[in-house]
Steps between C-alpha positions, in 0.01 A plus 500: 500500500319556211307153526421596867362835382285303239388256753401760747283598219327225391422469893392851590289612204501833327562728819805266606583566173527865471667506900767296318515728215504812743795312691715466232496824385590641815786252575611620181497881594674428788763256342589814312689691844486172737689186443252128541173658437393234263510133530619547839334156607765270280820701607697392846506832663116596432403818497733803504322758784676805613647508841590863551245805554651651215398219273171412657402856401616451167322140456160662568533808302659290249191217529222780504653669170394097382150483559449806342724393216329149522142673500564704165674205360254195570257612225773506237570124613140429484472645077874239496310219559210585298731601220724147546183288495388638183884532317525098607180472300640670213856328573342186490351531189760655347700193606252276329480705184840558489678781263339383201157499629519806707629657139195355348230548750637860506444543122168314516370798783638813333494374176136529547463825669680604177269321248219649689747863492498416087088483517422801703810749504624717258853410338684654743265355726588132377891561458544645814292211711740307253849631653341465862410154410850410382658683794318308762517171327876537506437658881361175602729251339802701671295505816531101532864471413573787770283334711732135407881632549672723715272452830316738652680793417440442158154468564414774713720746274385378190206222457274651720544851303434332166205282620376839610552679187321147310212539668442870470630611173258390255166577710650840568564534088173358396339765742662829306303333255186381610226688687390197657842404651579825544216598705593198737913553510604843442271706765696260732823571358447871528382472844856301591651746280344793740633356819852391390582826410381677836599192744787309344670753244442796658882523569781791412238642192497129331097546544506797340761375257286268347161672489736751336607234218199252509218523401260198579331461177544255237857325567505694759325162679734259339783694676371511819423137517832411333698719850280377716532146364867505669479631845130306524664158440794593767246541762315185407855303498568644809197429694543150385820477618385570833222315524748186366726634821246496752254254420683233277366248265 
């Protein structure tokens, strides 16, 4: 099936494409209450339709719940495949670089952010884009073995939280720091800051909670990037695994 799909592809362009896309998702939905929603073409019996009023009612309330569904969920597919092509790139090289190199192109990168850190920063300046360095270094390295054993679990739940926290860390250090930097990350990070409180957190006080606790100064950045590292590299995983489900390599 899956070669069909990718013929169909190769034969229809981008908008045969994306009706292919839209197709799957909804034979997905509706594999969820209805049995032979998917595939249906390489099984004996075909199809499954309903055959009573009863169940022809609940087929098309069922299948108009999935286009909604499919309409808020097709851009999430669409940031999957971006996010897959670039994580192959980064896979790939990781591949060719191996532990050791990814170790030591790591070091090479934020080793000097922090020379530059030792130059321009203060001591605490220096040791703290230091400890940022050595965390991330040690986030990436973990990030390919995740990424190596234990499938895609391990990858989703793990790797793709450390690569996030790899990438992030240091920059968001170096900017506490760093007028420079700072004027380019944290207004950013405050802005996210702003609306995950009063669209994503806002829940039983935990908004309030935290304002109440937290104050987004100093450290105050590193902490926020460090919990959002986590659920930001679920939703990357996940998206990824969908767009691996629907539109395979």
């Amino acid at each position: 099936m899956h070669d069909d799909i990718t013929t169909g592809r190769s034969r229809t362009g981008l908008l045969g494409a994306v009706r292919i896309d839209l197709r799957r998702l909804h034979e997905t939905w509706m594999s969820i209450s209805f049995p032979r929603q998917i595939d249906y073409e390489n099984t004996a019996l075909g199809k499954w339709t309903p055959s009573t009023p009863g169940e022809r009612l609940r087929y098309r309330l069922w299948s108009a719940l999935g286009v909604l569904a499919v309409a808020v969920g097709y851009p999430f597919l669409l940031v999957g495949f971006a996010t897959r092509f670039y994580a192959s790139r980064l896979d790939s090289a990781a591949t060719r670089l191996g532990v050791v190199g990814v170790l030591v192109l790591s070091v090479v990168v934020w080793g000097g952010l922090t020379v530059l850190a030792r130059v321009r920063f203060s001591t605490a300046g220096f040791l703290a884009v230091l400890a940022a360095s050595l965390v991330a270094t040690v986030s990436a390295v973990l990030a390919v073995v995740f990424n190596r054993v234990g499938g895609r679990g391990t990858t989703v739940l793990l790797a793709y939280p450390l690569g996030v926290s790899a990438i992030f860390l240091p920059p968001v250090v170096a900017a506490l720091y760093s007028p420079t930097v700072a004027a380019m990350v944290l207004p950013g990070s405050h802005s996210l800051a702003v609306w995950l409180l009063v669209n994503v957190l806002d829940v039983g006080g935990l908004s309030q909670f935290l304002q109440a606790r937290f104050e987004l100064v100093g450290t105050g950045y590193v902490l926020m990037w460090f919990a959002i590292a986590v659920p930001v590299g679920w939703a990357l995983g996940l998206v990824v695994t969908l767009a691996n489900y629907v539109r395979p390599r």
